[in-house]
Legacy VTK file of the C-alpha trace (Angstrom):
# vtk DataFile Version 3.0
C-alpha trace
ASCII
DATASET POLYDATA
POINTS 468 float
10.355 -31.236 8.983
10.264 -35.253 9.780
7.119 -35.684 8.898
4.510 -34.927 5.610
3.536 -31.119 6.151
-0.313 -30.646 6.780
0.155 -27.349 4.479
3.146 -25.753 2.104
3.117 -22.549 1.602
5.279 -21.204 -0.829
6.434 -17.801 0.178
7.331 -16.141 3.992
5.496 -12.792 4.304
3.175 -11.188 5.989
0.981 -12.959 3.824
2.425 -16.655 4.241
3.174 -15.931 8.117
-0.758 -15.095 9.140
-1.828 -18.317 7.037
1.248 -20.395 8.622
0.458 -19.418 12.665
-3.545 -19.938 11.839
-2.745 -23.134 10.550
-0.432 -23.790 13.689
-3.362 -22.758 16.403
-5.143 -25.423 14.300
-2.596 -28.128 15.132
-1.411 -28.285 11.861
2.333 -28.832 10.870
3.768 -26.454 8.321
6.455 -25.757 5.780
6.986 -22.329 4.300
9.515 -22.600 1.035
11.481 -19.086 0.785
14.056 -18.444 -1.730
15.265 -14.973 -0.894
14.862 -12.959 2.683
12.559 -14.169 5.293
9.186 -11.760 5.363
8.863 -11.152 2.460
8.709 -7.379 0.672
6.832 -5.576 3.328
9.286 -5.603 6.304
12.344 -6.017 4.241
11.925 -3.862 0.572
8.380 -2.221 1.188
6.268 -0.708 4.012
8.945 -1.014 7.012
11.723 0.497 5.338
9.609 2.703 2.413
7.785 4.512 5.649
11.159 4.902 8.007
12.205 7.349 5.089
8.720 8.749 4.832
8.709 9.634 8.548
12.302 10.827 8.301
11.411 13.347 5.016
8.752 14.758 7.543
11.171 16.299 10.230
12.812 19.044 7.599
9.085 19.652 6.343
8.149 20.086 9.938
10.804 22.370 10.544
10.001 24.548 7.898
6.627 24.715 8.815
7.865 25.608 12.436
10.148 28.439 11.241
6.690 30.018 9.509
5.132 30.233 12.455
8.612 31.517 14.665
10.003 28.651 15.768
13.562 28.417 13.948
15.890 25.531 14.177
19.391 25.713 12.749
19.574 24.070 9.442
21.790 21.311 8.671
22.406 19.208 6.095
20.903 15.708 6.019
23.360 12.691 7.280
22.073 10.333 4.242
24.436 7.240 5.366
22.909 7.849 9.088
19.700 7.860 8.016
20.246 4.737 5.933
21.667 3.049 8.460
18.666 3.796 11.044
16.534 2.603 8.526
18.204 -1.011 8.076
18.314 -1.138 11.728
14.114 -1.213 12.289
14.401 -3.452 8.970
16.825 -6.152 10.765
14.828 -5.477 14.157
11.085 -6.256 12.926
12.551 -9.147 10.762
14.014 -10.323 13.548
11.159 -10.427 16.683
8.250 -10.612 13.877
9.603 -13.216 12.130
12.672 -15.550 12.814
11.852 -15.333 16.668
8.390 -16.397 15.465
10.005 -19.450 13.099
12.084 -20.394 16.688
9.752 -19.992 18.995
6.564 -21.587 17.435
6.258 -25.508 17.278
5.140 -26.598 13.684
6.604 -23.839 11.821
9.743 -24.632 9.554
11.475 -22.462 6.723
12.750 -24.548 4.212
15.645 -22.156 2.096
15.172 -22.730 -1.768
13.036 -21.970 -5.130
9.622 -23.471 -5.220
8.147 -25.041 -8.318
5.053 -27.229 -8.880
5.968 -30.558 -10.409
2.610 -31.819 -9.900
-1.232 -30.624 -8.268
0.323 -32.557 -5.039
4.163 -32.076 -5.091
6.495 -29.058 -5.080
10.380 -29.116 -5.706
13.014 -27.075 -3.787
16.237 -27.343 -4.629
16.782 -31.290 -4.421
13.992 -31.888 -2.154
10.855 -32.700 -3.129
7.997 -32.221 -0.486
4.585 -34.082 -0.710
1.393 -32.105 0.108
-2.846 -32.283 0.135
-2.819 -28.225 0.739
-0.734 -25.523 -0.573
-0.797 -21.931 -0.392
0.828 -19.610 -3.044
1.823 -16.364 -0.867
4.694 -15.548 -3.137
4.075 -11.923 -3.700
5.252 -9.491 -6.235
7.901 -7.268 -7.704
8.238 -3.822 -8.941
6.678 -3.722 -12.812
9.217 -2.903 -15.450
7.299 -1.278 -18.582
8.760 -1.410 -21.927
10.582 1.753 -22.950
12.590 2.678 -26.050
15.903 2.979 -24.766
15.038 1.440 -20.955
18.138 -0.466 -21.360
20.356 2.078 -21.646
19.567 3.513 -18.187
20.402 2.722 -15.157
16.822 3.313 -13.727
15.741 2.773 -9.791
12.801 0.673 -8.658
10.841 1.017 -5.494
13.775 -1.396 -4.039
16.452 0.173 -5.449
15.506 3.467 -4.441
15.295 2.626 -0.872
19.087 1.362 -0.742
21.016 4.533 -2.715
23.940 5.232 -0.694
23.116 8.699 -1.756
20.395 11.246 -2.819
20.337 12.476 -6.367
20.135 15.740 -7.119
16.941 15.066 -9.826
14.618 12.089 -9.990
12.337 11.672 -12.856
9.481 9.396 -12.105
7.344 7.118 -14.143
4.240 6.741 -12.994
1.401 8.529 -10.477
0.392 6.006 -8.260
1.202 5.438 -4.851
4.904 4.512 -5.086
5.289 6.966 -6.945
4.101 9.963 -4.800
5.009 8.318 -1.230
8.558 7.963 -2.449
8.646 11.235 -4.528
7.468 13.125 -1.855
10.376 11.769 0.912
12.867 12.255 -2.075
11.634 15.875 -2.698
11.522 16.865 1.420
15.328 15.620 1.274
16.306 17.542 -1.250
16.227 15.923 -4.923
14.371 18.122 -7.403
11.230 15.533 -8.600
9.385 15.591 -11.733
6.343 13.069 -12.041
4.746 11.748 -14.982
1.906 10.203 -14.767
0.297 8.904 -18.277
-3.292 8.836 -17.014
-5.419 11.972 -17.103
-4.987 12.404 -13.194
-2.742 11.248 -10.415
-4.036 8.107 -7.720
-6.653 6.844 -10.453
-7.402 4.088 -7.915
-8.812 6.658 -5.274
-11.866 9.138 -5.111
-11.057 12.288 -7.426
-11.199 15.019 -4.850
-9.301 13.214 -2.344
-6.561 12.361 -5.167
-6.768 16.329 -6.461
-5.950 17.778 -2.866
-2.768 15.684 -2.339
-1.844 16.762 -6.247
-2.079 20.425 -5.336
-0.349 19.690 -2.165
2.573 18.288 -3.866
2.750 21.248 -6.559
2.558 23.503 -3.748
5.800 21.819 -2.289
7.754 22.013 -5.167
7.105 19.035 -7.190
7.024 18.777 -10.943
3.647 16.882 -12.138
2.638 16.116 -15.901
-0.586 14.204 -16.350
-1.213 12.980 -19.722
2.044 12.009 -20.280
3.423 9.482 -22.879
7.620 8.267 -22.911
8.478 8.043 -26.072
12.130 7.235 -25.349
14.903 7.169 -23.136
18.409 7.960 -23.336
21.687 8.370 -21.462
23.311 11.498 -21.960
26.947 11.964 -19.819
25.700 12.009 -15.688
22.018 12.779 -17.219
18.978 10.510 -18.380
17.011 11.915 -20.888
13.181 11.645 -21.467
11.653 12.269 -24.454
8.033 13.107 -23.505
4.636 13.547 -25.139
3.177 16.061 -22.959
-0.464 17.864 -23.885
1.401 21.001 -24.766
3.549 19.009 -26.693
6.675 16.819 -27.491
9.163 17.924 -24.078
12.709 16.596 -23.245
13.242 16.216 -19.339
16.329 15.569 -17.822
17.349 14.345 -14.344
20.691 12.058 -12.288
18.243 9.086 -11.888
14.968 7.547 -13.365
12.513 5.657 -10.956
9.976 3.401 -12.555
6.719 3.122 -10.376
4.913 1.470 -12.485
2.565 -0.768 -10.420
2.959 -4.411 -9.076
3.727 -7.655 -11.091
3.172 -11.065 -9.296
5.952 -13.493 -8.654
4.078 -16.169 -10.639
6.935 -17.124 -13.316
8.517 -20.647 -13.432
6.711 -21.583 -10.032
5.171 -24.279 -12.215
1.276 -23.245 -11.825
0.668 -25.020 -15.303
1.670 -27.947 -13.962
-0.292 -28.002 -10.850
-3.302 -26.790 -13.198
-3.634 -23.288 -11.621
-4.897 -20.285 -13.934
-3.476 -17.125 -14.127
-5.462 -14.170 -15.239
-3.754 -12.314 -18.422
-1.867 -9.893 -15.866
-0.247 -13.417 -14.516
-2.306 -13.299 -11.149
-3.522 -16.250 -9.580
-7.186 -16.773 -9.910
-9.282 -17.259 -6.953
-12.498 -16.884 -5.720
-14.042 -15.471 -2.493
-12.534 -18.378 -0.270
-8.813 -17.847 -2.117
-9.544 -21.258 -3.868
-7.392 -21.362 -6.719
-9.121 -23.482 -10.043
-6.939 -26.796 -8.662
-8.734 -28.676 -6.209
-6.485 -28.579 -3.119
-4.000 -25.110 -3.754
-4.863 -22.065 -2.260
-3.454 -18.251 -3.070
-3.551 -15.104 -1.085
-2.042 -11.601 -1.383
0.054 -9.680 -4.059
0.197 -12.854 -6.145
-3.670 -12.736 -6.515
-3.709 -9.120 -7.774
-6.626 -7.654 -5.268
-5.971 -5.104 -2.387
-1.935 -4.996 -2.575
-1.987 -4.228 1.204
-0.245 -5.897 4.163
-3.077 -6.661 6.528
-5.190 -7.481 3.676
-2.785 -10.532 1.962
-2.621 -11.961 5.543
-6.299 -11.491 6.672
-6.543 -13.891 2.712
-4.532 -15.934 4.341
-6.031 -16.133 7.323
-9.950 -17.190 5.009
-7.354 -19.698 3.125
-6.588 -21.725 6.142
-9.678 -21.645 7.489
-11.394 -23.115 4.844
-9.072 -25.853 3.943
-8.917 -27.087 7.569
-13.309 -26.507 7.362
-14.654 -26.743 4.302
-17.744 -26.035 5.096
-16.919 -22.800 7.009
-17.028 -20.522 4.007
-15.169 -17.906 5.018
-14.116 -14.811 3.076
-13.187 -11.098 3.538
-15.339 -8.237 3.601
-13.038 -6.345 1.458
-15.815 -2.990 2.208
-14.980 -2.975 5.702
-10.688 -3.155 4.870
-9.654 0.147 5.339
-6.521 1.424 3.460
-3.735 4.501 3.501
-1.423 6.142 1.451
1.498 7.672 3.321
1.597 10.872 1.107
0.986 14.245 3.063
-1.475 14.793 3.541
-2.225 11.048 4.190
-4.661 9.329 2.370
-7.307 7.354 3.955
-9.896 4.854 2.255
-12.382 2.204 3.265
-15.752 1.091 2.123
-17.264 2.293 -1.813
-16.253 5.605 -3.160
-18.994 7.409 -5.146
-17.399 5.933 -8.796
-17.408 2.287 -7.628
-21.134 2.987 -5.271
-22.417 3.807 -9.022
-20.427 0.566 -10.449
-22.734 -1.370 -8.021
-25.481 0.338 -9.021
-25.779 1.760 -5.222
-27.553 4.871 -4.303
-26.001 7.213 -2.036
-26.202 10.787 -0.358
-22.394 12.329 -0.118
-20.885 14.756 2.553
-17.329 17.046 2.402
-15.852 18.352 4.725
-12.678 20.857 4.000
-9.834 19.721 6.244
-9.797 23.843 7.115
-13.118 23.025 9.525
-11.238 21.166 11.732
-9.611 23.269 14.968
-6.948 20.559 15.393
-6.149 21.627 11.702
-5.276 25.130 12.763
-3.359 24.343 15.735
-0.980 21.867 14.021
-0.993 24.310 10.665
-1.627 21.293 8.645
-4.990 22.562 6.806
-5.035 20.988 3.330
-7.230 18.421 2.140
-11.302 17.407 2.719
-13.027 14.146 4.005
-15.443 12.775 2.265
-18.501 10.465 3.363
-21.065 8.351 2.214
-24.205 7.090 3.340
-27.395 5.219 2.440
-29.846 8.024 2.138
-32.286 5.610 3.411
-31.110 4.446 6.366
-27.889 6.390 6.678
-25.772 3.699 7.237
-22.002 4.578 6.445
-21.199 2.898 2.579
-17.843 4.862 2.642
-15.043 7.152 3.883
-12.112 8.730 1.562
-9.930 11.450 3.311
-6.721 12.703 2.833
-5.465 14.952 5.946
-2.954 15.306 8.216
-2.867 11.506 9.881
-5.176 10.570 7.794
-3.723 7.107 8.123
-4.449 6.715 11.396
-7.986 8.726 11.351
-9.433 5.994 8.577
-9.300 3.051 11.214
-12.456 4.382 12.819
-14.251 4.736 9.758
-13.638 0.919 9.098
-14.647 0.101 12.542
-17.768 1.853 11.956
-18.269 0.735 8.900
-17.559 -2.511 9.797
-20.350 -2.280 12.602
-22.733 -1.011 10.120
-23.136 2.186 12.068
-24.893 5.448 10.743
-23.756 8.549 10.007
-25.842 9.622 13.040
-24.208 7.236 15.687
-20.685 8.596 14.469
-22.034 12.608 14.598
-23.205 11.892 18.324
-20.255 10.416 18.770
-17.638 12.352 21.187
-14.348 12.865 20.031
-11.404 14.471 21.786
-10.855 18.395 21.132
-9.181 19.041 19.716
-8.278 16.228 17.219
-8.221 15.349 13.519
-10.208 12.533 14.369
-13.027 15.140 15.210
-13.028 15.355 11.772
-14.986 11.942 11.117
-17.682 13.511 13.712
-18.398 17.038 11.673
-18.535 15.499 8.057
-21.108 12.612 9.901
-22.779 16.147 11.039
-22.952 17.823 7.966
-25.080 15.357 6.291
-28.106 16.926 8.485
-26.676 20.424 9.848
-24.587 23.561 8.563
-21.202 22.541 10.938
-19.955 26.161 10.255
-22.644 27.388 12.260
-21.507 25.329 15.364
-19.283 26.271 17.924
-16.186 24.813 19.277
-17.647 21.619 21.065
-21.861 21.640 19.751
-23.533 18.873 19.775
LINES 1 469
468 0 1 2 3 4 5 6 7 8 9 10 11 12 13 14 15 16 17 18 19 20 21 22 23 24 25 26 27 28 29 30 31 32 33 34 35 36 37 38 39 40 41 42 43 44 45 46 47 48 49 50 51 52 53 54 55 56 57 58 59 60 61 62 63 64 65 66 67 68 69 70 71 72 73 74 75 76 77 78 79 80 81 82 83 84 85 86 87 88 89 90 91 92 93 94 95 96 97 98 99 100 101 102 103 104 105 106 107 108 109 110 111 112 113 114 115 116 117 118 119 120 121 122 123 124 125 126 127 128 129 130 131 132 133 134 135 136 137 138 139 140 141 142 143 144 145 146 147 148 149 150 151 152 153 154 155 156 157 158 159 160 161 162 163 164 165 166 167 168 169 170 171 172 173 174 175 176 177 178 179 180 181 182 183 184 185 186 187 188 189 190 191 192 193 194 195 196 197 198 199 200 201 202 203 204 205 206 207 208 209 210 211 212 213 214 215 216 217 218 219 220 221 222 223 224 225 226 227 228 229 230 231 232 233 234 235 236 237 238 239 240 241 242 243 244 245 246 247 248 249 250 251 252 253 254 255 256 257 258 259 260 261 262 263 264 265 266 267 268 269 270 271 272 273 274 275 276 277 278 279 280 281 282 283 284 285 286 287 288 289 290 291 292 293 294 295 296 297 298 299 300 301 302 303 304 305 306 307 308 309 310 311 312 313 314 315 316 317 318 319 320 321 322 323 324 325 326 327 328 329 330 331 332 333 334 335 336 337 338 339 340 341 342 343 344 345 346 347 348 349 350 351 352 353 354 355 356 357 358 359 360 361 362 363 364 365 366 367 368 369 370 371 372 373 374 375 376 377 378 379 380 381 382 383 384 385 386 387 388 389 390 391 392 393 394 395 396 397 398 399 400 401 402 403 404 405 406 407 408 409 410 411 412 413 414 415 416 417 418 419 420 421 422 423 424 425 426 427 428 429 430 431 432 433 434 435 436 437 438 439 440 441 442 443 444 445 446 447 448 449 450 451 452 453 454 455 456 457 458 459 460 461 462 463 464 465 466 467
C-alpha cells in the first residue's frame, strides 16, 4: 500500500476481515498485518476444521443408531488419513474463496506478511517496515491456554490445534478441562474410537451455560461411553513408557488415570504478548484482554479491539459483528454503535447441540430481572421420535409481564440450527405468544420453539399432533 492506510488492523480473521470490508464500503484504504496463516483460527485451526471432524464422528453414531432400529450397514474401519485429508481440503477451500479471493478481488484491502508491534499510540512495526496510522484495530485473537501442571513438561500433551492435525487416533485421550473444547472434541474422538476420560475441576461440566441444558448433554455423553469426573484436581503428571499418567484428586479420592495422549482444553488466552500495547497506552485486564467499552474503544484515544483478544463472546460472528461497531464508530463518531450481545445467539456442536441466546435464569437474577420459565423435554417433540434423537429439553424465558422472550437455552438434536429463530425473535422483541401461534413445519425440531412458547399458558401433552 502506496499510500498512509485510513485503518491498520493487526490480525486477518474473521474478526479483522468484517472490520477491513466495512471499512472498504466506507471508502477507506486498509492494511491488515498477519504474521502466521491468513483467517485467522476459525477457518484454519478452529470452527472449519474442529466441525468437519464433528460432522464426520456423526456418520458411525448414525449408523449405530440405524442398526437399532434395523437398518444395518457393514462396518468398517475408519480411513483416518482420508478423513484428514477431506478435512484440509474445506480448510484450503474456505481460506481460499473467503479470504485470499476476497484480499484479490477487493480494492483497498492489502495483507502485509509480518509481526505487529506498537512502537508508539500512532505507529506499528512489521518486520522492517514501519506503517503510520490515526486508527487501528487489534483483531489478533487467541491461543489455546496452557495451565501449569507438575510434570506438564514431561508430556507430550495435544491442544485444540494439535489435536485436529494427529496423523492418527489414539487409543485413550485424557482431557483437561469441561468446557466446550473439551466435549465437542471429546465427543468426535470418542465416536471414532479413542476411549475418553474428562476431567473437569469445576463442580459441573459447561459452567458457562444454563444447568439443565449443560446436565442433559453430561448424561448424554456418559450414556455414550465417556468417562466424566467433576470435581477434579491434577496434582501431577508423568510419562510412563507409551502412557501419560495423571495423578488425580477426585471426590472419592486420590486416582491415577492413564491414557496414549493428554489434551489440555483449558479455555482461551489472547494473543496480546509483545504486540507492544504498553507502548501505545492500551490496558489489559489481569487475564491480558484488551479493555474496551461498548463501542470496542480501547483506553488510547484512536485504537480499537474486537474479538478473542477482548475476552467477551469467543464466537465467530460475534468478533466480526465487534468489528463491524469498531469501524463504524471511528469513521462516525457520533454514531454510537454497539452490539446487543442479548440478541447474539450461540451453539455448541456437542450432541445433542447446544443452543443459547438472550439471559439464562442465573444471569436474569444477576440483573436483577424477573422472569416466568418454561421446559420442554426434547421427548415432546414428534420430529424427536421419528429421527430417534430424544434426549435433551428447551428451555424459555419470558417477562411475566408482558411475555416478551428474555431467553432461550436448548440442547437437542440441531439445536444449532433451531437457536437462530429464537435470536430472531428475540431480537424482534416478540412474545412467547407470537412464537406459540406461530406455524412451524411438522414435523420438525424447530416445532420445538412453538410447544415450549405454548406451555407457558397450556398443558402441550394434552394437544394433538398439529393443535393450535
Amino acid at each position: 500500500m502506496t499510500a498512509k492506510p485510513d485503518l491498520v488492523i493487526l490480525g486477518s480473521g474473521s474478526t479483522a476481515f468484517a472490520a477491513a470490508l466495512r471499512a472498504q464500503s466506507l471508502g477507506a484504504k486498509v492494511l491488515m498485518i498477519e504474521k502466521g496463516e491468513l483467517g485467522g483460527t476459525c477457518v484454519n485451526w478452529g470452527c472449519i476444521p474442529s466441525k468437519t471432524l464433528i460432522r464426520d464422528a456423526l456418520f458411525p453414531a448414525e449408523a449405530k443408531r440405524g442398526a437399532s432400529r434395523g437398518v444395518r450397514v457393514r462396518e468398517e474401519p475408519v480411513d483416518f488419513t482420508e478423513m484428514m485429508r477431506q478435512k484440509d481440503e474445506v480448510v484450503r477451500h474456505l481460506r481460499q474463496v473467503r479470504y485470499l479471493d476476497i484480499i484479490r478481488k477487493v480494492p483497498g484491502l492489502e495483507v502485509l506478511k509480518g509481526t505487529a508491534r506498537f512502537l508508539s499510540p500512532r505507529t506499528v512495526g512489521a518486520g522492517s517496515q514501519v506503517i503510520e496510522c490515526d486508527r487501528f484495530l487489534i483483531a489478533t485473537g487467541g491461543y489455546p491456554r496452557i495451565v501449569k501442571l507438575p510434570g506438564l513438561s514431561d508430556v507430550d500433551y495435544l491442544t485444540s490445534r494439535s489435536a485436529l492435525m494427529l496423523k492418527s487416533f489414539p487409543e485413550s485421550l485424557l482431557i483437561v478441562g469441561g468446557g466446550v473444547i473439551a466435549l465437542e472434541l471429546g465427543q468426535m474422538f470418542l465416536r471414532l474410537g479413542t476411549k475418553v476420560t474428562v476431567l473437569e475441576h469445576g463442580k459441573r461440566l459447561l459452567p458457562q451455560v444454563d444447568a439443565d441444558v449443560a446436565q442433559e448433554v453430561h448424561r448424554s455423553l456418559v450414556a455414550e461411553g465417556m468417562e466424566i469426573h467433576v470435581g477434579a484436581a491434577v496434582c501431577s503428571l508423568a510419562r510412563e513408557g507409551a502412557v501419560v499418567s495423571a495423578s488425580v484428586q477426585l471426590m472419592e479420592g486420590e486416582r491415577q488415570l492413564r491414557a496414549q495422549r493428554l489434551l489440555l482444553a483449558t479455555g482461551t488466552a489472547p494473543a496480546t504478548d509483545n504486540i507492544g500495547l504498553d507502548l501505545a497506552g492500551v490496558e489489559v485486564d489481569g487475564r491480558g484482554f484488551v479493555r474496551v467499552d461498548g463501542q470496542m474503544r480501547t483506553t488510547a484515544p484512536g485504537i480499537w479491539a474486537a474479538g478473542d483478544v477482548t475476552g467477551g463472546l469467543m464466537i465467530a460472528t460475534a468478533g466480526a459483528r465487534e468489528g463491524i461497531v469498531a469501524v463504524d464508530n471511528m469513521f462516525d463518531p457520533g454514531c454510537g454503535c454497539s452490539l446487543d450481545y442479548q440478541s447474539v445467539p450461540m451453539a455448541i456442536f456437542t450432541d445433542p447441540e447446544i443452543g443459547m441466546v438472550g439471559h439464562s435464569e442465573e444471569s436474569a437474577r444477576e440483573a436483577g430481572i424477573e422472569f416466568s420459565a418454561a421446559t420442554l423435554r426434547a421427548d415432546q417433540i414428534p420430529k424427536a421420535h421419528v429421527t430417534g434423537n430424544t434426549a435433551g429439553l428447551i428451555k424459555m424465558l419470558a417477562d411475566p409481564v408482558t411475555m416478551r422472550l428474555l431467553g432461550v437455552h436448548l440442547a437437542c438434536d440441531r439445536g444449532a440450527d433451531i437457536i437462530n429463530e429464537a435470536a430472531l425473535a428475540i431480537r424482534a422483541r416478540l412474545t412467547v405468544d407470537d412464537l406459540a401461534s406461530t406455524l412451524h413445519v411438522y414435523p420438525s425440531m424447530a416445532e420445538g420453539l412453538r410447544l415450549c412458547a405454548q406451555s407457558f399458558r397450556r398443558d402441550v401433552s394434552r394437544l394433538s399432533c398439529c393443535a393450535e
